[in-house]
C-alpha positions, 0 to 999 in steps of 0.5 A: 500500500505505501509503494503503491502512495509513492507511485501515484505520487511520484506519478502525480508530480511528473504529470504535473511537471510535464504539464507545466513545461508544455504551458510554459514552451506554449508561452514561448512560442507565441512571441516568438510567432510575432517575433518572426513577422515583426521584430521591431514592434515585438520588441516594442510592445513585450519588452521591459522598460529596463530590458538588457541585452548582452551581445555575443560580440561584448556589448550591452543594450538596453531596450532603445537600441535593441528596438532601432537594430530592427528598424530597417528589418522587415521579418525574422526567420529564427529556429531553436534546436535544444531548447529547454524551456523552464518556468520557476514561479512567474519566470521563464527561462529559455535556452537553445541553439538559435539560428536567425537570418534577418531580412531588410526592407531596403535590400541589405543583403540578409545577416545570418547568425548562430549564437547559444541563447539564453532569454529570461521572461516575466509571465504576466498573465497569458503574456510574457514581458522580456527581462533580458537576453544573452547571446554566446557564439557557439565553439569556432566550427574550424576543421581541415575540410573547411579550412581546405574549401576555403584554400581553394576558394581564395586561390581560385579567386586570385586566378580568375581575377588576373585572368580578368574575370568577373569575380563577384561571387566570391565577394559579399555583395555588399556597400560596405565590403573592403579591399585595400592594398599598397601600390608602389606609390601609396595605397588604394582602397575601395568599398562595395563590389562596384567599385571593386569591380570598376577596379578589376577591370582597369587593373587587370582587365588591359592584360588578363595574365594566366597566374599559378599562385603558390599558397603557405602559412595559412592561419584560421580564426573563426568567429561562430560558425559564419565568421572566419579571418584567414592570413597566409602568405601568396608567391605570384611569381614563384619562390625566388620572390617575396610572398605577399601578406594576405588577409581575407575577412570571410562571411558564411552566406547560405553555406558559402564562403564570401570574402567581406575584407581583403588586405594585400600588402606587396613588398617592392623593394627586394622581389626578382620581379621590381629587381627586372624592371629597373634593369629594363631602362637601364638596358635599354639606355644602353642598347639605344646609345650604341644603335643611336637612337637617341629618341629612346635613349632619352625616354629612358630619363626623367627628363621632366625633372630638374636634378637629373645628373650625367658623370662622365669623364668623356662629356668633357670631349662632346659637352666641355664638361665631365658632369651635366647636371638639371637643364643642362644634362635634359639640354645635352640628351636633346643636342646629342641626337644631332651628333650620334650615330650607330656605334659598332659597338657591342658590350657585356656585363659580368656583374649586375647588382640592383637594389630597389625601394619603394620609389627609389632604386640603384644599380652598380656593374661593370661594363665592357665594350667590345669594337666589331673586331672584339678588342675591348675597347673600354671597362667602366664602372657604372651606377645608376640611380632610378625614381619611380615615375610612369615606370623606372626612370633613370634620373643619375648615372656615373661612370668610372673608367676602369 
């Protein structure tokens, strides 16, 4: 008989308990409907006065600023998973995994977001009263497949943009997604894939390049489970070169990567490749002198500049002078067209050193030219100073007879 007391009681309490969760999961429910078809007048109408919000990003709001998030916001789709809904006295408590995707009324692109919900209610009545709320982001979902999915995205990406291809999907189409870069002479940035695109196209677009970029050094750090900043470093042109720093600020949009920031930061001045195109004009320079074009010769200077500068021992023989410094060597570039001629002349260099800056470089060798019998005819040493202007110019030189 007293076994049989404990069964119904315990039978009694566990119908009861069953019966008071399901009311209390009902009262969820019902401002979580109006939640979903309005979100801003929900909020308006049920929360407190005192209301307090704890953000999953670390920041605190009272009921005025939750209520203006919303106010561009025209439906909420929300689902719960693990949710666990307690009432202790006329409190409610609601926990579980919350996804939400928010939808604009002026056409922003809809924010989705995962977070670990706590909400806490006063039950009034049938009605409840929002006291507070908390979002966490949930454990970062990193794993190796993911991290290789969004490798290969990045890499792809940089292939088809120098192939000059329309690289909108893989960007967040958003006005506030970024790229900033450094150039040779400063920075460029641009805000909204409008503007990247304007962008691309005048970058890339006038010389699409087949490019086979080699990726190292990735590291991943994940915000939630739509959220990732990823850095690594890129070789365009092969390991002899200086990779360059990479930064992709990544949003998960309906299950794809999308980058919403980009970062590149190119080191100019020591790379194989800037090393090539200083020793461009100055072979040039050279070649143009012995074939007596002279024309070319003289594109090869910063001929708009007042301090370029000629040291040579020989100008005393054509100019009266062994330096022509400013107007005087741009007037001597322009006289000497008159005077020159094919040289029949041929030249080697044994040794080459270049050393480049931003918008600065210099060069030293040795040169040695040879007459069409092949004696040598002379050896100098040779330094060469270039700014960086409409490509390498050459604003000093100075040979040293050897």
């Amino acid at each position: 008989m007293k076994n049989l007391i404990i069964t119904i009681c315990c039978l009694l309490g566990l119908t009861q308990a069953t019966f008071s969760q399901t009311k209390a999961e009902k009262l969820f429910q019902a401002p979580v409907e109006e939640y979903k078809k309005s979100p801003m007048q929900t909020l308006q109408n049920r929360a407190s006065e005192d209301y307090v919000f704890m953000s999953g990003s670390g920041y605190v709001a009272n009921k005025a600023q939750i209520v203006a998030l919303f106010k561009n916001v025209s439906h909420v789709d929300v689902d719960m998973k693990d949710l666990k809904v307690r009432q202790v006295g006329n409190t409610l408590i609601a926990t579980g995994k919350e996804h939400t995707v928010r939808h604009y009324i002026d056409g922003t692109p809809d924010l989705t977001s995962d977070y670990l919900s706590t909400y806490i209610y006063e039950i009034k009545g049938n009605n409840l009263v929002y006291l507070s709320g908390q979002h966490t982001p949930p454990a970062p979902a990193s794993s190796p497949a993911e991290e290789e999915n969004i490798k290969n995205m990045l890499r792809q990406e940089t292939i088809d943009v120098y192939a000059a291809k329309d690289v909108n999907g893989y960007f967040l189409d958003s006005p506030l997604t970024f790229r900033g870069w450094n150039t040779r002479t400063g920075y460029a940035t641009k805000f909204g894939y409008a503007e990247i695109k304007k962008e691309n196209d005048a970058t890339f677009g006038s010389r699409p390049r087949e490019m086979n970029p080699l990726n190292e050094n990735f590291t991943f750090k994940f915000y939630g489970l739509n959220a990732c900043m990823v850095t690594y470093n890129q070789y365009l042109y092969g390991k002899p070169n200086i990779p360059s720093k990479e930064m992709r600020m990544l949003e998960k949009v309906n299950g794809t990567w999308k980058i919403a920031g980009l970062m590149v930061l190119w080191d100019y001045s020591g790379n194989a490749f800037e090393q090539a195109n200083v020793k461009k004009p100055i072979e040039t320079e050279t070649n143009s002198y012995h074939a007596g074009n002279i024309d070319l010769m003289n594109k090869q200077w910063a001929m708009n500049v007042n301090y370029i500068e000629r040291q040579q021992e020989n100008l005393k023989t054509v100019a009266g002078a062994s330096h022509l410094k400013g107007t005087q060597s741009q007037a001597f570039g322009e006289e000497y067209k008159k005077m020159a001629k094919p040289t029949q002349q041929t030249y080697k260099i044994p040794d080459y050193e270049a050393h480049v800056g931003s918008v600065n470089a210099w060069a030293t060798y040795t040169q040695e030219v040879f007459n069409a019998d092949g004696k040598l005819a002379n050896k100098t040493r040779e330094l060469r100073i270039l700014e960086r202007f409409d490509g390498w110019k050459i604003v000093m030189m100075s040979c040293v007879e050897l």
